[in-house]
N, C-alpha and C positions, 0 to 999 in steps of 0.2 A: 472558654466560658468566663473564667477569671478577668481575661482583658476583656472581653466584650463589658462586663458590668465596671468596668474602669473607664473605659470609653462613653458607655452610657452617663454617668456622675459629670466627667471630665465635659458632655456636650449638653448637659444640664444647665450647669454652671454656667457654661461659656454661653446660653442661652442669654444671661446679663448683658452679655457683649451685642446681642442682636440689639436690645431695647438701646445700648450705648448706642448703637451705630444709627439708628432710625431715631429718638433723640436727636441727636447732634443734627440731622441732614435736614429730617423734617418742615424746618423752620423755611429751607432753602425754594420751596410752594410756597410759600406763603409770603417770603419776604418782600414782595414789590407790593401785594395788595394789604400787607398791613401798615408797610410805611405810606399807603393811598388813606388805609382807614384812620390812622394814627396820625396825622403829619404833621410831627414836630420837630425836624428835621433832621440832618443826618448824623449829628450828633447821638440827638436822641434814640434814633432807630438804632444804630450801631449798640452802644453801650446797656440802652433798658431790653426794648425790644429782643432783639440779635442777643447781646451779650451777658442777659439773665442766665440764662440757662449754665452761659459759661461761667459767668462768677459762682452759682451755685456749684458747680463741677469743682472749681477751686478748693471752696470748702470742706466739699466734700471728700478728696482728695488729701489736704490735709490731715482732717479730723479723722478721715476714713480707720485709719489704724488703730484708733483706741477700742470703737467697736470689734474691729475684727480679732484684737487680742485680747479684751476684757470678756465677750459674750460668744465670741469664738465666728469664725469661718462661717460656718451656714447660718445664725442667726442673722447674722451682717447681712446674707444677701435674699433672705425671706425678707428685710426690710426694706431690703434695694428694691423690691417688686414692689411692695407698699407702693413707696414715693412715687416711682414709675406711672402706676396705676392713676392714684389721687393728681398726677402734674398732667397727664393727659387729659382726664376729665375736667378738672377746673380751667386748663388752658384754652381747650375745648370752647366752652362755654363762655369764658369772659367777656365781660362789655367795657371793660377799662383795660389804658393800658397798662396800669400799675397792677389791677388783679393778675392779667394775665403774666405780666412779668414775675411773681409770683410766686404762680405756680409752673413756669418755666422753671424756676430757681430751684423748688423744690424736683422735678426731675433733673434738674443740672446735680444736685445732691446726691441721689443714686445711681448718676453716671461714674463722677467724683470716688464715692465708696465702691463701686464695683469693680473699677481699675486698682484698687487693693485689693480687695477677699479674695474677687476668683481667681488671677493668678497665683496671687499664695496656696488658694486654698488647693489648685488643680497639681502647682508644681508638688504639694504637697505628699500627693496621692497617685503619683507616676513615677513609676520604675524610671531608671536614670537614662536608657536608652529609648523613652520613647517620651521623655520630658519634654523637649522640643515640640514635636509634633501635639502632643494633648494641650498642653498651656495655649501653642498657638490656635485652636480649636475658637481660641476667645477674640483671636483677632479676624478668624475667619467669619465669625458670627457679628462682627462688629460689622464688616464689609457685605455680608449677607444682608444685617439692617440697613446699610446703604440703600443697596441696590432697594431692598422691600420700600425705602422709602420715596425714593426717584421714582417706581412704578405706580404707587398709590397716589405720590404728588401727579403724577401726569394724566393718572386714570380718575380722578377727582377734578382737575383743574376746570374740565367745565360744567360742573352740576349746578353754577349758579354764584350768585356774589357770596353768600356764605360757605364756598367752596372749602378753603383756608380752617374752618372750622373741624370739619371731616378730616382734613389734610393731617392734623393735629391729631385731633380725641383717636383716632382709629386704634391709637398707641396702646388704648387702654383695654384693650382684646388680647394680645399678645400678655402684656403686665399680666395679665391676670393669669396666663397657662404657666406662664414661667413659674408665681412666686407656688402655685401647686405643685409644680413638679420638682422644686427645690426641696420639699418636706420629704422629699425621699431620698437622697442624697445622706451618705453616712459625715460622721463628726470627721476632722482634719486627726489622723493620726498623730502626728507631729503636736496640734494642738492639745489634743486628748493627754497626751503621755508628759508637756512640760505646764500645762499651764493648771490640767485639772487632776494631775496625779493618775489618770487612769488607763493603770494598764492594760486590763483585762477589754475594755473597748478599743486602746490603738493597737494590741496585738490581734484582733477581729478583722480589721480594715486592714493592717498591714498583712495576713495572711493570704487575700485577696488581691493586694497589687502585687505582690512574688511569691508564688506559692512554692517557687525554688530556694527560697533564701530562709535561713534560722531565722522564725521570728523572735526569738529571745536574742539573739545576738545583736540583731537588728535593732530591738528596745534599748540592747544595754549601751550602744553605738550613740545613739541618738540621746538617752539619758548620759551616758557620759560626757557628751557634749556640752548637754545643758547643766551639767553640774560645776561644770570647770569655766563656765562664762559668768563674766562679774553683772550679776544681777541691777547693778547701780549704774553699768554705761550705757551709754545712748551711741544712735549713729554718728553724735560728732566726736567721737572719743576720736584721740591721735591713731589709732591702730585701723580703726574704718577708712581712714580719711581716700585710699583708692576707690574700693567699690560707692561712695558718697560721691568722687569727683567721677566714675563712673556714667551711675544715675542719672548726673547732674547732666553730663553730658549728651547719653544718647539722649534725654529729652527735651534736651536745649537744640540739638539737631533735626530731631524729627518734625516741631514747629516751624521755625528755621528752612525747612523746605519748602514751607506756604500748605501744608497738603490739608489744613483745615479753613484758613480763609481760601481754599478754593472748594473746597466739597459746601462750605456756606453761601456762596457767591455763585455757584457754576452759572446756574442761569444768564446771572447778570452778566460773569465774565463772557461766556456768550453770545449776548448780545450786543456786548462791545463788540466783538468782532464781527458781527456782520449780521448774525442768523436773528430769523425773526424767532417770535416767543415762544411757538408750540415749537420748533424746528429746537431752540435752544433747552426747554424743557425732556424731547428725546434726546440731546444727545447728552443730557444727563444721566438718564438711563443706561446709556451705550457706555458711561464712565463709571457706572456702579457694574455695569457685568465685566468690565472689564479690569474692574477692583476686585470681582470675585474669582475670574479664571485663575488673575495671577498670585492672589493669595495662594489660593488651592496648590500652584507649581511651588511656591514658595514654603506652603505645610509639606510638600511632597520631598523637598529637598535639606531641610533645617536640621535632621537628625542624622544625613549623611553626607553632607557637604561642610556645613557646621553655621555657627551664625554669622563670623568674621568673613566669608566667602559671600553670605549674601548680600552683607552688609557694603561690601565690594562690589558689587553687579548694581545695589540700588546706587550706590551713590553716583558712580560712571551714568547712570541714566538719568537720573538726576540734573548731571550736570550738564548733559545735553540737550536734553528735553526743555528745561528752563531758560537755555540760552536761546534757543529755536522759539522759544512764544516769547522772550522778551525783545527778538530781533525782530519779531512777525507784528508786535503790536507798533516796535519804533517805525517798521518801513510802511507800516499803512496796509497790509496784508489781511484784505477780508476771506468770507468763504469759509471753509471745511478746512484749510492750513489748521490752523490754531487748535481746533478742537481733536487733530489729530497728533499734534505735539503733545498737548493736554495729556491724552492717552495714554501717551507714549510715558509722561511724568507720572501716570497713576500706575503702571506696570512695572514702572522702577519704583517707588512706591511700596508695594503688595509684595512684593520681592525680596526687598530691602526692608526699612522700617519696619515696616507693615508688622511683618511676620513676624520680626526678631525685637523689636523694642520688650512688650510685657513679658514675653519669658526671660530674656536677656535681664532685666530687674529684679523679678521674682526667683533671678538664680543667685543673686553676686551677693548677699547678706545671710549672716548665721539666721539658723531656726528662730532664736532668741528676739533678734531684732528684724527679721521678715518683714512682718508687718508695715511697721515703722521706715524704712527702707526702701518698702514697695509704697507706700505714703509721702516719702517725698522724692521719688521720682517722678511718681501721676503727679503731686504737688507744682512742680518745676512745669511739667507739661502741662498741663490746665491752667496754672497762670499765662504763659503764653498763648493756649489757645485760644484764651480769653482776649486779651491785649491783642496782640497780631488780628484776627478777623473782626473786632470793634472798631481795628483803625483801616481796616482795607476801602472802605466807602469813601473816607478821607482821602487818603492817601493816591486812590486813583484820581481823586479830583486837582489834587497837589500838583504831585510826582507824574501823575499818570502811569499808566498801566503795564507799559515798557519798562520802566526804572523800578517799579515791584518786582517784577519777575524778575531783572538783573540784577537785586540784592538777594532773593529766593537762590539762585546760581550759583553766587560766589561765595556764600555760608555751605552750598553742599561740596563745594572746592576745600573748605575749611573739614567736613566731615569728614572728607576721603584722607585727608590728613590724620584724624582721630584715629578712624580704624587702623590703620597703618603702624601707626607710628607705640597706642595704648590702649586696643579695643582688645580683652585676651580670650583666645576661644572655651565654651565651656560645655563643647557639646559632650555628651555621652559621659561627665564627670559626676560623683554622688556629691548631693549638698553638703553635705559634713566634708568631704573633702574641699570641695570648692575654696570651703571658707578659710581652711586651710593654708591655699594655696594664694589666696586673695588675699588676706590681714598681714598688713604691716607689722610688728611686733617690736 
């Protein structure tokens, strides 16, 4: 009964992650017939168009952390529903492309903030053995938005030239169930006991996630922590400086595999290879179900395998998957090839990255500086995913499409290196310890 109401909160929250995931894709219907309605060329569509969304994610990202540690965890993402809601509807609607850029911006803002709260706020409120699996919850719901968003793009695409509109606003239906059912979500324990002195509400919520363990030990555990941390350092103090080159890492890698300039592009990449529009629009589809099986194997395995293992399977597929579509678009290879190596790169993906990137951040930083932490990792990863899919329009017209995908390859040859060599496992370990074992000293 206890974990079912853990579970419950933990797929609340991660509920963010759906709006993330349908956000980010959504634009992916729309992007041929607004750079037809807009056309000012590829510049423009790349960077305003397309890349609103992502520079707001940036910011958001960034700045995310102030909120989530001055007004706390669930305040942060009752506002992430806000934004969410208001960037669908104004985006929606637009007649310009600066309005709508916009209000793209402002849901790139609560994508941005959501990749700090909810992991924080989930690693938060989970017992140490089933941390992996609940945090990832938020990457499965991100992929869930995927796929909801490939099916609404397809099921929309012909009701007419303001198709794109629908494609869009639809967003603001979901927005709305999430930010109601975020109000019933209890405060972050952890936040409760160091930031607002209260202990009589983190011992409430911490009786609930282990009704095994002394919660007064647990408090004094947790305040000892925070009593013995220098209130005046930040994540770039000398003694951070691993779980910082950490961070920096897996989200410099997980960009770095293309897996957002192609979830933004599928279509197009698509119909570079061969397939006509509606045929390239389902097998977008076929890429979002296939982002959700294998997350799902991937929540299935994270708490017992560990994240260094999966991390190990995405990257090997990675590196073959990417070498196989970037051999396929050099040798001229039309047809169903492509879109099944594609696949094949979204399954190592879901697997890999996918699954392990937000919990793998929201574990590797003390209580103290979480926040912050889990703010410039998203930080590191939203500038690039800003950058990378702004210049992909370019860049195929450049390089062509071959030479994308063969720099995509040899940066996940670079990952497999990372893991290997300074990726350190941290399945089934308690955060107070982690930190532990993590800070240079």
């Amino acid at each position: 009964m206890k974990f079912n109401k853990i579970l419950f909160w933990s797929i609340t929250v991660a509920l963010a992650g759906f709006l993330f995931g349908f956000d980010t894709v959504v634009i992916s219907g729309a992007d041929l017939a607004l750079q037809e309605l807009w056309a000012r060329g590829e510049v423009f569509h790349g960077f305003v168009i397309v890349g609103s969304a992502l520079w707001g994610t940036v910011i958001g990202a960034m700045l995310g952390g102030f909120p989530t540690d001055k007004f706390g965890r669930k305040t942060t993402l009752i506002w992430i529903g806000v934004f969410y809601f208001v960037s669908a509807v104004g985006s929606g609607m637009a007649n310009d492309p600066w309005v709508f850029a916009f209000f793209r911006f402002l849901g790139g803002l609560g994508v941005g903030a959501s990749t700090v709260a909810a992991p924080a706020y989930v690693s938060e409120i989970s017992p140490a053995n089933d941390r992996g699996k609940l945090v990832a919850l938020y990457q499965f719901n991100i992929v869930f938005g995927i796929l909801i968003a490939f099916v609404s793009n397809y099921l929309l695409s012909d009701i007419g030239e303001n198709a794109w509109r629908w494609m869009i606003g639809i967003e603001a239906l979901p927005a709305l169930i999430y930010t109601l059912m975020v109000f019933t979500v209890p405060k972050s324990p952890r936040w409760l006991l160091t930031v607002k002195n209260d202990r009589e509400g983190a011992a409430e919520t911490l009786k609930v996630i282990n009704p095994d363990v002394d919660v007064e030990e647990a408090i004094r555990l947790i305040q000892a922590d925070h009593d013995q941390s220098d209130k005046s350092e930040t994540i770039f103090s000398p003694k951070y400086r691993f779980p910082l080159i950490l961070a920096f890492l897996i989200a410099f890698f997980n960009q770095f595999s293309g897996i957002n300039a192609f979830l933004y592009y599928s279509p197009r990449i698509f119909e570079i290879a061969g397939l006509e529009q509606s045929a390239a629009l389902l097998s977008s589809v076929g890429i979002g179900i296939t982002n959700l099986i294998f997350t799902l194997i991937g929540l299935s395995m994270i708490d017992r395998f560990g994240r260094r293992q999966l991390m190990y399977i995405g990257s090997i597929g990675y590196i073959i998957s990417l070498s196989l579509v970037a051999f396929a678009f050099s040798a001229g290879i039309k047809g169903m090839a492509v879109p099944i190596f594609l696949f094949l790169f979204i399954a190592a993906h879901a697997i890999g990255q996918g699954t392990v990137i937000w919990v793998f951040i929201a574990e590797i930083f003390p209580n103290h500086l979480r926040a912050k932490g889990q703010a410039f990792g998203s930080s590191v990863h939203w500038v690039l995913a800003a950058i990378i899919p702004s210049m992909v329009p370019v860049l195929f017209t450049i390089i062509g499409a071959a030479s994308v995908f063969g720099i995509f390859a040899f940066m996940m040859v670079l990952q497999l290196l990372f893991v290997w060599r300074m990726m350190p496992e941290t399945k089934g370990v308690p955060l107070e310890e982690l930190e532990k074992q993590l800070i240079r000293k």
